[in-house]
C-alpha positions as a printed NumPy array, in Angstrom:
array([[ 55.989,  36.286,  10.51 ],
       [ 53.966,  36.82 ,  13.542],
       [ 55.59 ,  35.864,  16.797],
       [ 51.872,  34.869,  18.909],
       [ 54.022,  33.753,  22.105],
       [ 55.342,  34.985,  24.896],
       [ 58.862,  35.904,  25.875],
       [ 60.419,  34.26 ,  29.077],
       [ 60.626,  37.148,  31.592],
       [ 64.32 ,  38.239,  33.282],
       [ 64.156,  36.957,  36.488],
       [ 64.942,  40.174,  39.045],
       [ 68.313,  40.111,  41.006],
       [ 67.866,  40.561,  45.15 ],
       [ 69.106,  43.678,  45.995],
       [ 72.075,  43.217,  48.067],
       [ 71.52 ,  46.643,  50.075],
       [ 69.374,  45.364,  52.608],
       [ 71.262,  42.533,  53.768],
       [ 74.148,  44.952,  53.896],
       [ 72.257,  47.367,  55.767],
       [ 71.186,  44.621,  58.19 ],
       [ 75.402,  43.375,  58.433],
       [ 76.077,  47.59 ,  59.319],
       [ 73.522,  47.509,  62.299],
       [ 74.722,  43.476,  63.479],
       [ 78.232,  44.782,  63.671],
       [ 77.542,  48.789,  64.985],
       [ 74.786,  46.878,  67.684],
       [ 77.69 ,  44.019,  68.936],
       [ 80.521,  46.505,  68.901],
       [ 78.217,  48.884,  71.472],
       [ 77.382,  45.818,  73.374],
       [ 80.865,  44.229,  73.835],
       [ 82.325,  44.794,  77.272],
       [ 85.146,  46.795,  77.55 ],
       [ 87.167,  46.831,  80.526],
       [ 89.561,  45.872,  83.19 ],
       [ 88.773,  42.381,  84.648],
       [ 89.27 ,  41.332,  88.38 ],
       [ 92.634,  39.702,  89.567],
       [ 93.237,  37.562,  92.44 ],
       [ 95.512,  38.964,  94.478],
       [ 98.17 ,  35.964,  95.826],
       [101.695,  35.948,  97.616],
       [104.133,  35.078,  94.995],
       [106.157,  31.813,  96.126],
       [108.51 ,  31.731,  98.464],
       [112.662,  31.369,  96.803],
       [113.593,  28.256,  98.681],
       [115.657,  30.607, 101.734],
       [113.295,  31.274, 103.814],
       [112.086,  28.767, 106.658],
       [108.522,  27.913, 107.524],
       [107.61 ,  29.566, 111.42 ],
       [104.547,  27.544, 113.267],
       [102.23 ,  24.878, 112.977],
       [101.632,  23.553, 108.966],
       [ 98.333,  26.147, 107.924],
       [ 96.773,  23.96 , 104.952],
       [ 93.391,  25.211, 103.479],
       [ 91.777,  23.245, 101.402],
       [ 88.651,  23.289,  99.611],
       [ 86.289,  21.713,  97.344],
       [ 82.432,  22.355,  96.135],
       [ 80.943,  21.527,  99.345],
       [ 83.392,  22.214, 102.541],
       [ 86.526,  23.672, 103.731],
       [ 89.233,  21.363, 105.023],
       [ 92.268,  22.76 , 107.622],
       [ 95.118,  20.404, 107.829],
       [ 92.803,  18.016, 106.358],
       [ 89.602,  18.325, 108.942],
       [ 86.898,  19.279, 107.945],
       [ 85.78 ,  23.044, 109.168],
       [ 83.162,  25.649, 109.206],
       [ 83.622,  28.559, 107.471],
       [ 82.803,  30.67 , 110.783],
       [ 84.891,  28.215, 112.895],
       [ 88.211,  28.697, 110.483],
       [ 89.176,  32.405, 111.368],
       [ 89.639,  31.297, 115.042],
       [ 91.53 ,  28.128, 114.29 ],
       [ 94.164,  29.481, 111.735],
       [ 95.243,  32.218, 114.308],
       [ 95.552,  29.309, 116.739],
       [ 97.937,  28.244, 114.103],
       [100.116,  31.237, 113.679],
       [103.306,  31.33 , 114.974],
       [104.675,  34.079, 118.038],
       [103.411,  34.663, 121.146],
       [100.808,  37.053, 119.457],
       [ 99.765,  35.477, 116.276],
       [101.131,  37.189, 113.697],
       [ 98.481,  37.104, 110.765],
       [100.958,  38.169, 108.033],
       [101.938,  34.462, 107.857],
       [101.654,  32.723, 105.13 ],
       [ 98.12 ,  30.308, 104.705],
       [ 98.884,  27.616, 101.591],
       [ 95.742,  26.877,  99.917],
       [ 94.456,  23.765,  97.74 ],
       [ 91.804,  22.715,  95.538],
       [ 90.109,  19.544,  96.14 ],
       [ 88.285,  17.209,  93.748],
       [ 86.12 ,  19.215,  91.18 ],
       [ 86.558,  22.836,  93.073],
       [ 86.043,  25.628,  91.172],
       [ 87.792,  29.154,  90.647],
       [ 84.36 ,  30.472,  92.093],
       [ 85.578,  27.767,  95.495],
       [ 88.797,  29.842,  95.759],
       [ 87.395,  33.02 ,  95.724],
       [ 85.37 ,  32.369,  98.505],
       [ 87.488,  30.827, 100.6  ],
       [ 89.925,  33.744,  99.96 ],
       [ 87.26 ,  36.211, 100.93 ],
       [ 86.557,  34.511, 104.249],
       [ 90.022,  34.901, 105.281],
       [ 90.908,  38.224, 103.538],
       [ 87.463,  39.33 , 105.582],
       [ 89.236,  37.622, 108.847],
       [ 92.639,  39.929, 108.811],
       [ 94.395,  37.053, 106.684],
       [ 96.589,  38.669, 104.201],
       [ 99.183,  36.631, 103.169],
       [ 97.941,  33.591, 100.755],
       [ 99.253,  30.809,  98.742],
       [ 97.85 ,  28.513,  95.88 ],
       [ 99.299,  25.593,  95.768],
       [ 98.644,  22.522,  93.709]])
């Protein structure tokens, strides 16, 4: 008996090594590329215990995407140095008093910063978030 056909041919498995080689250098590439590190803080007044008594005039930032707000007017960045230490209480404004401020509308965390960095640049140390 004479076989005159031919015979079906193994198909060939992938080889997996590649792909696993290509996993190694994914993970050894993200691993090098991941940040590591200490990320910035914020640094804010903690809250007041309910003893002590507000000294001066209200001091009320606010601010939202477009404008700062003090007591509710709008105001200039350059203008609100000069108008919170008009706001301070004592004979010579004492700048360690606190300054409460509030987000507005859609304001951002990038809104705070900035507004914290205008009056931390101004000699204004003491600052509150409040919602």
């Amino acid at each position: 008996m004479t076989f005159t056909g031919t015979l079906p041919r193994r198909r060939a498995r992938p080889s997996l090594t590649p792909m696993i080689d290509v996993v190694f250098l994914l993970l050894v590439f993200f691993m090098l590329a991941a940040r590591f590190g200490n990320d910035a803080a914020l640094a804010l007044a903690p809250a007041a215990t309910g003893d002590a008594e507000w000294q001066g005039a209200p001091r009320l930032v606010e601010f939202d995407g477009t404008a700062l707000f003090l007591n509710g007017a709008p105001i200039s960045p350059a203008a609100l140095p000069a108008a919170l230490r008009d706001l301070m209480p004592g004979a010579e404004p004492d700048l360690t008093a606190p300054v409460l401020m509030r987000a507005r509308g859609a304001a951002t965390l990038a809104d705070l910063t900035r507004a914290m960095d205008i009056l931390r640049a101004a000699g204004f140390p003491t600052l509150m978030v409040v919602e």
